[in-house]
C-alpha positions as CSV (number, residue, x, y, z in Angstrom):
1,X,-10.3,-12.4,-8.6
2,X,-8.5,-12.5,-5.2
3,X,-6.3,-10.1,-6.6
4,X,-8.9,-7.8,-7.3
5,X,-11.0,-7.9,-4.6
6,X,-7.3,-6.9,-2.5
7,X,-6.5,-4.4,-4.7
8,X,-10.5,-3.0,-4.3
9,X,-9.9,-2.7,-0.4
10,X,-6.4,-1.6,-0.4
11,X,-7.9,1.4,-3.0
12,X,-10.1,2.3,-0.7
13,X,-8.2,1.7,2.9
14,X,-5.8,4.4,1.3
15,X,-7.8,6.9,1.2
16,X,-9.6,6.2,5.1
17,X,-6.7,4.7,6.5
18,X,-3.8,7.6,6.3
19,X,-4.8,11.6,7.0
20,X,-3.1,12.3,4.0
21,X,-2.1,10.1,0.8
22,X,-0.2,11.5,-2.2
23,X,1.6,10.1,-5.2
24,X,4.2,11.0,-7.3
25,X,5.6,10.6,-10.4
26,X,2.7,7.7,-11.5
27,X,3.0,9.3,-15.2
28,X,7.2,8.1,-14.8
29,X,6.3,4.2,-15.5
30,X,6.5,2.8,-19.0
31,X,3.7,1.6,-21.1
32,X,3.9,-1.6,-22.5
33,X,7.2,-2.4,-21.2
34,X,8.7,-5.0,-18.5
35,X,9.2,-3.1,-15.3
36,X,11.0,-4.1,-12.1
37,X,10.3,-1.6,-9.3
38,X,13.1,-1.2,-6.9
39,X,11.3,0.3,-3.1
40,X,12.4,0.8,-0.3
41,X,11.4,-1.7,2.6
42,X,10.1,0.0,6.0
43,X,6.5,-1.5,6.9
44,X,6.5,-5.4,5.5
45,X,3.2,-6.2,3.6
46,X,2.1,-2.4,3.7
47,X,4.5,-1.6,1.5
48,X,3.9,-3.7,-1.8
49,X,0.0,-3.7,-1.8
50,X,-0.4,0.3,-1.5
51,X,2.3,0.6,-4.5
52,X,0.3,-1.9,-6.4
53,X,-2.9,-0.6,-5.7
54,X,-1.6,2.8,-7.7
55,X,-0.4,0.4,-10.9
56,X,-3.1,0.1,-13.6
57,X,-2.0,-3.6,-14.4
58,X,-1.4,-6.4,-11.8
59,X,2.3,-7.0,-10.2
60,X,4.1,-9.2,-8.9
61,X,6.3,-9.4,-6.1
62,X,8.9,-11.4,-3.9
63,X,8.3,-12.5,-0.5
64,X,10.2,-14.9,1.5
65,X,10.1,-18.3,0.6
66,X,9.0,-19.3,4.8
67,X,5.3,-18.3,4.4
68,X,5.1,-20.4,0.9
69,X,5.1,-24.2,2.8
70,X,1.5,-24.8,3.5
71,X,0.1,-25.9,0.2
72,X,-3.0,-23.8,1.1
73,X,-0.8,-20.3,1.5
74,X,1.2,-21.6,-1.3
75,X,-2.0,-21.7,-3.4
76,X,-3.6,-18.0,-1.8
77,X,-0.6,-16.5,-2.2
78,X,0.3,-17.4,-5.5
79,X,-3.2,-16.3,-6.7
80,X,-2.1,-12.5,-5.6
81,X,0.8,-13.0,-7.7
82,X,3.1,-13.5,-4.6
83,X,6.4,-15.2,-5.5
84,X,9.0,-17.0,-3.4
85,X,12.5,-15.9,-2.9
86,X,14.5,-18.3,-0.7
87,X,17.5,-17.4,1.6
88,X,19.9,-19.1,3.7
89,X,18.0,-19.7,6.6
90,X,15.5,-22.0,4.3
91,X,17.4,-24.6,4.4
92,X,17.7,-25.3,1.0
93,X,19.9,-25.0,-2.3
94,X,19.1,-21.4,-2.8
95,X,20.9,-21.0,-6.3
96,X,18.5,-23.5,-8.0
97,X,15.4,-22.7,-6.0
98,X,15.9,-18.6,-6.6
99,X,16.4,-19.6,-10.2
100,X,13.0,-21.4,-11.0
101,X,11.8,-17.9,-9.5
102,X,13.6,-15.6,-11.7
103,X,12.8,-17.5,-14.6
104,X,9.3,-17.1,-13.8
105,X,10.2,-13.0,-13.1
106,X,11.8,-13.2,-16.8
107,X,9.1,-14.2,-18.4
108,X,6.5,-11.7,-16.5
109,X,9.1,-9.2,-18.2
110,X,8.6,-10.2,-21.1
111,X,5.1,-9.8,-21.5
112,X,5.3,-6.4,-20.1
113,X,4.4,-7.1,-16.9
114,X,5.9,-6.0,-13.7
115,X,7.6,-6.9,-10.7
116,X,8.2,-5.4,-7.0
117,X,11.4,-6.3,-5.2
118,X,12.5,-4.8,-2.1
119,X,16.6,-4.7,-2.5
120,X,17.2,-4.0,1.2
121,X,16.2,-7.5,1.7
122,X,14.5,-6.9,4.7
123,X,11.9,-4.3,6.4
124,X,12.9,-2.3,9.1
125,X,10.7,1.1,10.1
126,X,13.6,3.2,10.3
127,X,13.4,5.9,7.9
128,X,17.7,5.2,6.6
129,X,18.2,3.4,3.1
130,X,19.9,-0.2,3.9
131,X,22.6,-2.2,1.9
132,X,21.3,-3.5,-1.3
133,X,21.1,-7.0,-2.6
134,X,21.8,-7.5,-5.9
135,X,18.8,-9.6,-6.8
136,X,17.2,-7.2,-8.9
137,X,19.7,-6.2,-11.2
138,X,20.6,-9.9,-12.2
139,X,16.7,-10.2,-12.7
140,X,16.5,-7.5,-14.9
141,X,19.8,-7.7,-16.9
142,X,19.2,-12.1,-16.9
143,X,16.1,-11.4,-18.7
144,X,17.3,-9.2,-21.2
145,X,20.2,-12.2,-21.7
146,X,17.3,-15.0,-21.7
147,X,15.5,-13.1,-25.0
148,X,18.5,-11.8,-26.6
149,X,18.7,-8.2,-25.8
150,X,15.7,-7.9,-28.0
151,X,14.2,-4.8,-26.4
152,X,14.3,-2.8,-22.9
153,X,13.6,-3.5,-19.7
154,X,13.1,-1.1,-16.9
155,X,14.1,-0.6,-13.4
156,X,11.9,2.2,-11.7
157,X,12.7,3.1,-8.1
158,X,10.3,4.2,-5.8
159,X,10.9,6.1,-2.6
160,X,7.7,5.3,0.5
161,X,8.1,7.6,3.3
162,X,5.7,7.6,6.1
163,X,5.0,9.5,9.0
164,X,3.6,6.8,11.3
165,X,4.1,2.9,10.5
166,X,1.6,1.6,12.4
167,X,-0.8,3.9,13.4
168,X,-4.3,5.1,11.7
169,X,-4.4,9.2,10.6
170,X,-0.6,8.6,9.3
171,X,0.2,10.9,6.0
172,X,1.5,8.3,3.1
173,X,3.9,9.6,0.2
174,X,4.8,7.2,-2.9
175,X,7.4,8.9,-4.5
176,X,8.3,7.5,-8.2
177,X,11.3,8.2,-9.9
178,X,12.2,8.9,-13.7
179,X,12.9,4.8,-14.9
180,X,16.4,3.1,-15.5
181,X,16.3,1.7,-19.1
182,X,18.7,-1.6,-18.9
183,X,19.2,-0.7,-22.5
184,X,21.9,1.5,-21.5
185,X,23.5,-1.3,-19.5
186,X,23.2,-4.4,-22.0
187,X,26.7,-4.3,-24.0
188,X,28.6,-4.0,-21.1
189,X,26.8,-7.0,-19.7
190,X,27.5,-9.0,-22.3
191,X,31.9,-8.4,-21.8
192,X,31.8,-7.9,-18.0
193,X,28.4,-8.6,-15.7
194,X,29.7,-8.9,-12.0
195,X,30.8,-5.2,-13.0
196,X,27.8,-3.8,-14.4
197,X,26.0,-4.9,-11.8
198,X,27.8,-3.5,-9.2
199,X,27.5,-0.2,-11.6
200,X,23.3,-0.9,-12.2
201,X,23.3,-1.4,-8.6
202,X,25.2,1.9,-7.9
203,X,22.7,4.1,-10.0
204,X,19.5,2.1,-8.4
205,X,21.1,3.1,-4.6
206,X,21.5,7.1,-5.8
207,X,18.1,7.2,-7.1
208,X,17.0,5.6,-3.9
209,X,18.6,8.4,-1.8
210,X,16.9,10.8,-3.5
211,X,13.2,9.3,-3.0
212,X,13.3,9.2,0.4
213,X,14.7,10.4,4.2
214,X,18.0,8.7,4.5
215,X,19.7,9.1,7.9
216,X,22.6,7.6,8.0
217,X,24.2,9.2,11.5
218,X,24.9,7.1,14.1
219,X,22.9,9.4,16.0
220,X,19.6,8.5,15.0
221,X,17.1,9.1,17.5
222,X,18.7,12.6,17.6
223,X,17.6,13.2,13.8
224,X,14.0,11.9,14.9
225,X,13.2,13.7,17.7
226,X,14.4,17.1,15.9
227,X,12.0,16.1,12.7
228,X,9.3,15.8,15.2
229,X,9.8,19.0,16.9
230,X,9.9,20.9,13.8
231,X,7.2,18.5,12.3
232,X,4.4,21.4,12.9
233,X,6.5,23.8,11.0
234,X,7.8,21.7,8.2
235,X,4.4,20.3,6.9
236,X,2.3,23.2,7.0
237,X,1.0,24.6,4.0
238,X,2.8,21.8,2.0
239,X,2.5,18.7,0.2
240,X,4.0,15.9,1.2
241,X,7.0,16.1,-1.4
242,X,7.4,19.8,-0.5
243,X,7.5,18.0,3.3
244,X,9.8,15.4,2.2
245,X,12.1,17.8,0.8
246,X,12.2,20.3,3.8
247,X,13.0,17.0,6.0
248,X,15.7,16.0,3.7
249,X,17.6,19.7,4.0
250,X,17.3,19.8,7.1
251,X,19.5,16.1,8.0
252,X,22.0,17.2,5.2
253,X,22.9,20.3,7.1
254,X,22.5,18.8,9.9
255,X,25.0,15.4,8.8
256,X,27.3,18.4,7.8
257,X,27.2,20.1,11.3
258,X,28.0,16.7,13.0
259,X,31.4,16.5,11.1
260,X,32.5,19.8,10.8
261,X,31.3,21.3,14.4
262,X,30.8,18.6,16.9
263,X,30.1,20.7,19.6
264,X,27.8,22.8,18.4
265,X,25.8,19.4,16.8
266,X,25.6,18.3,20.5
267,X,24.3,21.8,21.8
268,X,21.2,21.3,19.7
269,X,20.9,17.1,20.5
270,X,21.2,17.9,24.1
271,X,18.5,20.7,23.8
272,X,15.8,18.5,21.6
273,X,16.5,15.7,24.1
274,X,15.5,17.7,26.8
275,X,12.1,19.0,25.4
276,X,11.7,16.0,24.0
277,X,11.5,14.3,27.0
278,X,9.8,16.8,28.6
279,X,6.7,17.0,26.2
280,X,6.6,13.0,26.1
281,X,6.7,12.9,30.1
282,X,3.8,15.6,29.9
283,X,1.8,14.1,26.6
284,X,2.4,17.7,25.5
285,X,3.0,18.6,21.5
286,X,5.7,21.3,20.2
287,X,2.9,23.7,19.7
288,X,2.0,23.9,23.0
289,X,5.5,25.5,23.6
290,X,4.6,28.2,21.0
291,X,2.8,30.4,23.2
292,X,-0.7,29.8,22.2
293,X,-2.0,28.3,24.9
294,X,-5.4,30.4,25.0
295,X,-7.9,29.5,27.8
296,X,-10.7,30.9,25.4
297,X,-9.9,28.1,22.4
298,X,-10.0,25.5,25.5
299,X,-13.3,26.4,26.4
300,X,-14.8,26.9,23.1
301,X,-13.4,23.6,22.0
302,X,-14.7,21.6,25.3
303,X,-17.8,23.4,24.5
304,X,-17.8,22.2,21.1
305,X,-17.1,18.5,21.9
306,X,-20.0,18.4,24.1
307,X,-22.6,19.4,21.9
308,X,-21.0,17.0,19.1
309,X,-20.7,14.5,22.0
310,X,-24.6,12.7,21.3
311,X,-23.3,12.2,17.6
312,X,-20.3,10.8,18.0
313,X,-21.4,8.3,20.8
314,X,-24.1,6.8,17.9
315,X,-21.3,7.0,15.9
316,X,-19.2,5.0,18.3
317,X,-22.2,2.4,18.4
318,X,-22.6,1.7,15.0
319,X,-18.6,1.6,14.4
320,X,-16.8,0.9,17.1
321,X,-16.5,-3.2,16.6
322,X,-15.1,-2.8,13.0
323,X,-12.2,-0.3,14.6
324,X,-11.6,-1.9,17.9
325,X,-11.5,-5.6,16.5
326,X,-8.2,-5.1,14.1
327,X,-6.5,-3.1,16.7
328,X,-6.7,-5.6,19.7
329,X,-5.6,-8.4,17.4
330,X,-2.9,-7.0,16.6
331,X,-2.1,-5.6,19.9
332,X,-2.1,-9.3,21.1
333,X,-1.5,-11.4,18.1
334,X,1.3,-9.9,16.2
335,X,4.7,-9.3,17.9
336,X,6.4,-7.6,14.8
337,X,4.9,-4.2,14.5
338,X,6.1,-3.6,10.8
339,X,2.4,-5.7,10.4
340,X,0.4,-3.5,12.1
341,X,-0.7,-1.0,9.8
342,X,-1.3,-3.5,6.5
343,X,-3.6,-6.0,9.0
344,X,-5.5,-3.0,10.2
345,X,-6.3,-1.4,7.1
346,X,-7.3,-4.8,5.4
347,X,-9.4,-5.9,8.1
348,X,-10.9,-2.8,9.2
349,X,-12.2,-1.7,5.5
350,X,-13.7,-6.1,5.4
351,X,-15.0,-5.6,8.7
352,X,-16.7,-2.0,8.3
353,X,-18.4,-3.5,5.4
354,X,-19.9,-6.4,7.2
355,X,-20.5,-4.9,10.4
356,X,-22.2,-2.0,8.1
357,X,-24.2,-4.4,6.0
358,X,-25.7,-6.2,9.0
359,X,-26.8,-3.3,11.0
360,X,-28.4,-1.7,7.4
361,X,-30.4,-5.0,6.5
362,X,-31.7,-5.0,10.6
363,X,-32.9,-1.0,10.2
364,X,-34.1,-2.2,6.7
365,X,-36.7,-5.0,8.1
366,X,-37.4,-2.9,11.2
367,X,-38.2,0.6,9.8
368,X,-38.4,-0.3,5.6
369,X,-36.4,0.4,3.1
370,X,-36.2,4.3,3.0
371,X,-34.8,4.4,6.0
372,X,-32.8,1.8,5.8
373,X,-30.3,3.6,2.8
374,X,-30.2,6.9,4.8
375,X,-28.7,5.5,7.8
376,X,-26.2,3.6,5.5
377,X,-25.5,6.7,3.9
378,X,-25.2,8.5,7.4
379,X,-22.7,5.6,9.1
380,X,-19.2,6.9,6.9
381,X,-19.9,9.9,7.8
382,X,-20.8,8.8,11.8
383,X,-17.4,6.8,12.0
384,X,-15.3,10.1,10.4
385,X,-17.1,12.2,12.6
386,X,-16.9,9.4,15.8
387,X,-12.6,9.6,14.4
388,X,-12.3,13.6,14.4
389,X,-13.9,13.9,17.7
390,X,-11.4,11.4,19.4
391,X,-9.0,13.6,17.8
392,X,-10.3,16.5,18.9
393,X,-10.5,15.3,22.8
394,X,-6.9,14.6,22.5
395,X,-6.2,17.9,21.1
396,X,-7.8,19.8,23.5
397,X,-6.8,17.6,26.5
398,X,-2.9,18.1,25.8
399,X,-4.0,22.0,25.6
400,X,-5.8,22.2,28.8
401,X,-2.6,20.0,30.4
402,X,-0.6,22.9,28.4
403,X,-3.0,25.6,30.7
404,X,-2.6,24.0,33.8
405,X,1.3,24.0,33.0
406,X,2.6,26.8,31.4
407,X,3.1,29.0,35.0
408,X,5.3,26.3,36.1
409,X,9.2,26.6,36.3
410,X,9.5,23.3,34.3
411,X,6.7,24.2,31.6
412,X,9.0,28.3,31.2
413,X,12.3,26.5,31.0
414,X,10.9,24.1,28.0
415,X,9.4,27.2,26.2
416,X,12.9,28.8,26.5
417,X,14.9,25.9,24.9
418,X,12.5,25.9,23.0
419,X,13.3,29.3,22.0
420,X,17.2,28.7,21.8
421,X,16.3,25.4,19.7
422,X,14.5,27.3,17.0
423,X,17.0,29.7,17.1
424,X,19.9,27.2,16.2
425,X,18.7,25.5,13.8
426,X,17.3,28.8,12.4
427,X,20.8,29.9,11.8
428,X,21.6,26.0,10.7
429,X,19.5,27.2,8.0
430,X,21.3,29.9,6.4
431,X,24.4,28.6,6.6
């Protein structure tokens, strides 16, 4: 039951939580078959519960063996089919300790079940594919050995990319590759496992690559703050994979032109570092270098966000607890931000239901029934429209701030790297 009740708000925090949510490849997993999903790890207890939520069957997954002491959390945790991995650091003999575990990841094989391991080890929100641990291959080949090769496992890697890891409005892309079938692997095994393993392992690690953005270069924040400035161009019109690929091209070429042409590589880092920093300094957005700047769309929107103004403050009333509640907890309670977004969703969707139910039940005995399921009806639609407005008054704020710029020597000089930026990586492009 607790599982379902997660996997129910989960469901629906997908679809409210992130701007945009797409899946693919769901028709990829095998039916009636032991499964061991191999993901990548970049936003801690976010990233197993919105994979799950997709699966038509409950899954398991690892966690660290830490949060497993209390007999309490041992007891909730087990009963959303958490299990413990243990590692160094635990203090204890983590052969036979990780072994009672994979015996009871064997057997969930077995009976066609399925299992999510994270073979980075770790979560970490930057968007480059870590070292592997080998954990998942031995689980998936060691249950194969414990039932005699007796039929196929499979090993299914799965690619999450997002475009914000903490933050609400976020786009969200599961991307599922065609499966592994261990079958392929088994009479090697059997003469020679340390090398299959590594071989298992090697094939897991390319299909990885392929799933998601993988950047590699030392230069990192260089690769970041050029996906962001070419963010506006890259996504529109596109899906998420379509986005996903365009991202990818763009850091091979541009891994290529760091090894092969150093200089020019550093031409275009030294020119998205300084607009960068210029439209951070200025809370100013790579569109607002494009020209576009109109004084009439300010004044129409500012127009516009007045007259919406009375409905988003009821809106901001009747929702404003259930947002604002998750968000200062956080902000206060929880140092590693790699939480942020799981605890936000989760609690936001519980609290929006309570906090919705209460006020409905006090309209209900005030003005009767009637009235009562219209305004719960209306409050969804008050809290999106409370959401966009926000939006909206951020929007036109960084364009007014463009306005009041864009006859400045600083604001001309930015729109003329600008220029020179899109130009480069233009001809980046066709080479």
């Amino acid at each position: 039951m607790n599982y379902k009740i997660g996997y129910g708000i989960v469901r629906l925090g997908n679809r409210t939580f992130y701007k945009k949510f797409e899946v693919a490849g769901l028709n990829k997993i095998p039916e009636n078959a032991g499964v061991l999903f191999a993901i990548n790890h970049q936003n801690a207890f976010m990233d197993p519960v919105v994979l799950s939520s997709q699966l038509n069957k409950n899954a398991y997954y690892l966690a660290r063996a830490d949060i497993f002491k209390k007999k309490l959390a041992n007891k909730i945790l087990r009963s959303i089919y958490m299990l413990p991995i243990y590692r160094q650091r635990d203090g204890v003999n983590t052969i036979v300790k990780n072994e009672d575990t994979f015996n009871e990841c064997y057997d969930v094989l077995e009976n066609n079940g399925c299992v999510l391991i994270f073979p980075e080890g770790n979560h970490n929100n930057q968007k480059k594919l870590r070292p592997l641990k080998k954990g998942i291959a031995r689980i998936g080949l060691g249950a194969a050995k414990k039932y005699g090769f007796s039929k196929p496992y499979y090993i299914v890697p799965v690619g999450l990319d997002y475009s914000n890891h903490t933050n609400m409005g976020a786009s969200l892309f599961i991307n599922i590759s065609d499966p592994i079938n261990l079958e392929a692997y088994y009479p090697s095994f059997e003469k020679d496992p340390n090398s299959t393993i590594n071989h298992l392992m090697d094939e897991i690690k390319l299909k990885l690559e392929s799933l998601v953005l993988n950047i590699q270069s030392e230069n990192y924040s260089t690769y970041t703050n050029i996906i962001w400035l070419l963010e506006q161009d890259m996504s529109k019109n596109s899906t998420l994979k379509e986005n996903l690929a365009s991202q990818q091209n763009l850091v091979s070429k541009l891994e290529k032109l760091e090894t092969v042409s150093n200089k020019s590589f550093l031409t275009i880092e030294s020119l998205s570092k300084s607009i960068f920093n210029y439209l951070k300094s200025n809370q100013l957005k790579p569109t607002h270098l494009y020209g576009k700047n109109s004084l009439a769309v300010a004044i129409f929107k500012s127009l516009a966000l007045l007259f919406l103004f009375p409905f988003h403050l009821v809106g901001l009333v009747s929702n404003y607890i259930p947002y604002k509640l998750p968000v200062i907890l956080v902000e206060k309670k929880i140092k590693d931000p790699h939480f942020h977004s799981s605890i936000k969703m989760s609690m936001g969707v519980i609290l929006f239901i309570v906090f919705w139910s209460i006020q409905t039940i006090v309209v209900t005995l005030i003005l009767g029934w009637k009235i009562g399921i219209l305004y719960l009806l209306s409050l969804p639609i008050l809290a999106m429209l409370n959401y966009r407005w926000f939006i909206q008054l951020k929007k036109t704020k960084g364009l007014i701030r463009s306005i009041q710029l864009q006859n400045t020597s600083d604001f001309k000089n930015a729109v003329s790297e600008f220029n020179e930026f899109i130009q480069k990586i233009n001809s980046l492009e066709t080479t």
